[in-house]
N, C-alpha and C positions, 0 to 999 in steps of 0.2 A: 820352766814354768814362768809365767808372764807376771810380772810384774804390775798390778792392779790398781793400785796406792794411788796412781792421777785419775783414772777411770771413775774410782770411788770418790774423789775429791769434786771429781767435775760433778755428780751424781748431788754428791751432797749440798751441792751452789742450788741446783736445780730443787730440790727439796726442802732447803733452807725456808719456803714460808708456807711450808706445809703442819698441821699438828702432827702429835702421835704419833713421831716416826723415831723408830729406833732402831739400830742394828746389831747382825749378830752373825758371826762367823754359820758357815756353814758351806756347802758343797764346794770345800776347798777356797773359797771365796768371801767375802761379804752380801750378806742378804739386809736387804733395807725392808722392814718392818712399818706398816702404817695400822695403829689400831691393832695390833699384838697378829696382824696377815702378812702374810709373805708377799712383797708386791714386784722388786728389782733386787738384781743381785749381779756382782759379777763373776765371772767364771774363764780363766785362761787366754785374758784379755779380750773377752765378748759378754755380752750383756745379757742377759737372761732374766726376760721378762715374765711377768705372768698376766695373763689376760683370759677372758672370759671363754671357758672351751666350745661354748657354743659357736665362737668363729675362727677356732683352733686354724681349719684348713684356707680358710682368709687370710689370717695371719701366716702362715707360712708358705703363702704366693706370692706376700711381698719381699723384694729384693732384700737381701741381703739376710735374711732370714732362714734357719733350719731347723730341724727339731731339737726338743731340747731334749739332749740322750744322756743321763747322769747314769755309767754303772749299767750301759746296755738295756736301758728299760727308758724307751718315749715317755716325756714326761707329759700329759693332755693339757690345754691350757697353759702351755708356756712352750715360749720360742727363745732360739739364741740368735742374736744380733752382732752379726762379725763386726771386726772393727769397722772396715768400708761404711758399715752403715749406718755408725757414730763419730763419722769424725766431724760434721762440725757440730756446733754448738743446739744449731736449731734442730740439726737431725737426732742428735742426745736428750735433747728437751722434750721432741714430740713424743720420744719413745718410753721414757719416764713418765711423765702428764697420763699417757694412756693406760700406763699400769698403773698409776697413784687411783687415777678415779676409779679404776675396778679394785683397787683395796680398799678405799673409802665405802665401795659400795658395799662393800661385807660386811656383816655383826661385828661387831666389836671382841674381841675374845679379852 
């Protein structure tokens, strides 16, 4: 099992002047929390995003991206981003940014 701990850390720099974020274990992983919504999370060294299912099949033509299969069951509106497609900084960033603003954009729970 991969070892997640910098993945999370890099995540957390990225989030750091965000409100309302908070985390919680879950899918074997850390799940990063905006507004009590599930926004980023990591999972077996890949990043697991959630984004708006309305461009579910957009999101998963860009490289480096797959479904996200938790337990054999697609999960809609959310993709896994293998490592290749975060290693550097700016490419972790963009990918974070675009799930914080679709958490932001949901109700508050």
């Amino acid at each position: 099992m991969a070892n997640d701990e910098p993945l999370n850390q890099r995540i957390r720099q990225v989030l750091s002047k965000r409100e309302r974020v908070s985390e919680r274990k879950m899918f074997g992983g850390v799940c990063f929390m905006i507004n009590g919504n599930m926004c980023i999370g990591t999972w077996k060294g890949s990043l697991i995003v959630r984004l708006d299912k309305k461009h579910h099949d957009e999101t998963l033509a860009e490289p480096f991206t797959k479904p996200a299969d938790m337990n054999g069951r697609v999960m809609k509106g959310w993709a896994l981003v293998e490592p290749a497609g975060i290693e550097s900084e700016n490419d972790l960033t963009v990918w974070v940014d675009r799930a914080a603003r679709f958490a932001e954009s949901l109700p508050p729970k």
